[in-house]
C-alpha positions in Angstrom: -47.9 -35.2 0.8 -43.8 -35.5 0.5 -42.2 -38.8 0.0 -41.8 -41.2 2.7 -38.1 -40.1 3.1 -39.3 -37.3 5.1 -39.5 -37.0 8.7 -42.7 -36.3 10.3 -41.9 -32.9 11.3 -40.8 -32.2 8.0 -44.4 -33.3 6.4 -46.3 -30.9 8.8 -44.3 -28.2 8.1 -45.0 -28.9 4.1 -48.6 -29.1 4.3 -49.6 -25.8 6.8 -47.2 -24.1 3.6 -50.2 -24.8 2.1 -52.6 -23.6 4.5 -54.3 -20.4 2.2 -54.0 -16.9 4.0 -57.5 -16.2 5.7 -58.2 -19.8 6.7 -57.0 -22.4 9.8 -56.9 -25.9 10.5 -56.0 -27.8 13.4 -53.9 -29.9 14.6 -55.9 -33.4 14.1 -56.6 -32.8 10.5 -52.7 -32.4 9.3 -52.3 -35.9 11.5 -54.9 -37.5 9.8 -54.1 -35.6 6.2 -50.5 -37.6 7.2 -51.8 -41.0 8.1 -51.2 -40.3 12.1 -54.5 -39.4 13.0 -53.7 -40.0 16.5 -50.5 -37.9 16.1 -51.7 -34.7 16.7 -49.9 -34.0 19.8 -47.1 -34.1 17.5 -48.0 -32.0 14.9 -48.3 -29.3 18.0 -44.9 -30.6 18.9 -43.5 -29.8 15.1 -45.7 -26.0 15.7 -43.4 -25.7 18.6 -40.4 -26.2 16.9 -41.2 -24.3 13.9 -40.1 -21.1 14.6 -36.6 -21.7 13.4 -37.4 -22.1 9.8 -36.4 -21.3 6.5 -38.4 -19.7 5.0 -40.7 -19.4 7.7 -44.2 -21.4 7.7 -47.4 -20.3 9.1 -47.8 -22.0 11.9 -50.2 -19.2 13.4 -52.7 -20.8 11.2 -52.7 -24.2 12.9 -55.2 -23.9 15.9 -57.1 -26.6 18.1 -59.8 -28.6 17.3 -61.9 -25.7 18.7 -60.2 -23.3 17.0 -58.3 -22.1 20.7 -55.2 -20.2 19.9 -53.8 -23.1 22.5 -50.2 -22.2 21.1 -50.4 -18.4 20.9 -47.5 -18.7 24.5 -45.2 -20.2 21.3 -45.5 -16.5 19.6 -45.6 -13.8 22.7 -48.1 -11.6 23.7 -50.7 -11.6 21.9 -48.7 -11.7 18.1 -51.0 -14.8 17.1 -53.9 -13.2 17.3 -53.0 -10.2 15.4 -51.1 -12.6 12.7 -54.9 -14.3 12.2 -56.4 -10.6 12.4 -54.2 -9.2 9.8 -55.5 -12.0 7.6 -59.1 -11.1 8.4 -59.9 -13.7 10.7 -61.6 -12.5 13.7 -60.6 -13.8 17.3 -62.4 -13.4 20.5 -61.0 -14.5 23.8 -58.5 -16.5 22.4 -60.9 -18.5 19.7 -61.8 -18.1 16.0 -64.6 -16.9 14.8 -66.8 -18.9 12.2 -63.8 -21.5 13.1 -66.3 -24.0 10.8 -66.5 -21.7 7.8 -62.9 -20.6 8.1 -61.7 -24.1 8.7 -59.2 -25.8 5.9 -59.2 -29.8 5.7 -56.2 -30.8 4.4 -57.9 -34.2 3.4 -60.7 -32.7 1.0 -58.2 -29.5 -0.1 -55.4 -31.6 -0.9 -57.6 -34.6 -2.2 -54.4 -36.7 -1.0 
């Protein structure tokens, strides 16, 4: 996790950098991964801003607790999905498959 110094947005945008190609998380494990684990409205808040960095992040990668594309509207069409797809992740009406085996905790990947 960055320093303290950094804003909120900020730390969500450094940890889904570190999201691995291929796997998801959602939006309550970077919260809790930051201390906020009732924050995750605002991690989708920081998702929602995102698209305006430098170098980009992938934000496509960040996905409800159900693993529901809920912010695909953020992307257009349908260029969420095919983001995931291209990384071999399979969606179906809008929701990952094998979200469990696919799913990246920041908490026991980053062992804070």
């Amino acid at each position: 996790m960055k320093p303290e110094t950094y804003t909120f947005f900020e730390n969500v945008y450094y940890v889904v950098r570190l999201i691995p190609s291929g796997r998801v998380t959602n939006y309550g494990a970077i919260a809790a991964y930051l201390g906020s684990a009732r924050s995750s409205r605002m991690v989708g808040y920081a998702m929602n801003a995102a698209h305006t960095l430098v170098p980009p992040i992938a934000a496509h990668r960040v996905v409800n607790r159900m693993g529901l594309l809920t912010g695909k509207h953020h992307f257009g069409e349908n260029r969420m999905q095919e983001l995931l797809e291209i990384e071999g992740i399979k969606v179906v009406n809008d929701q990952v498959i094998d979200f469990k085996k696919l799913f990246w905790d920041p908490m026991l990947e980053l062992k804070i």
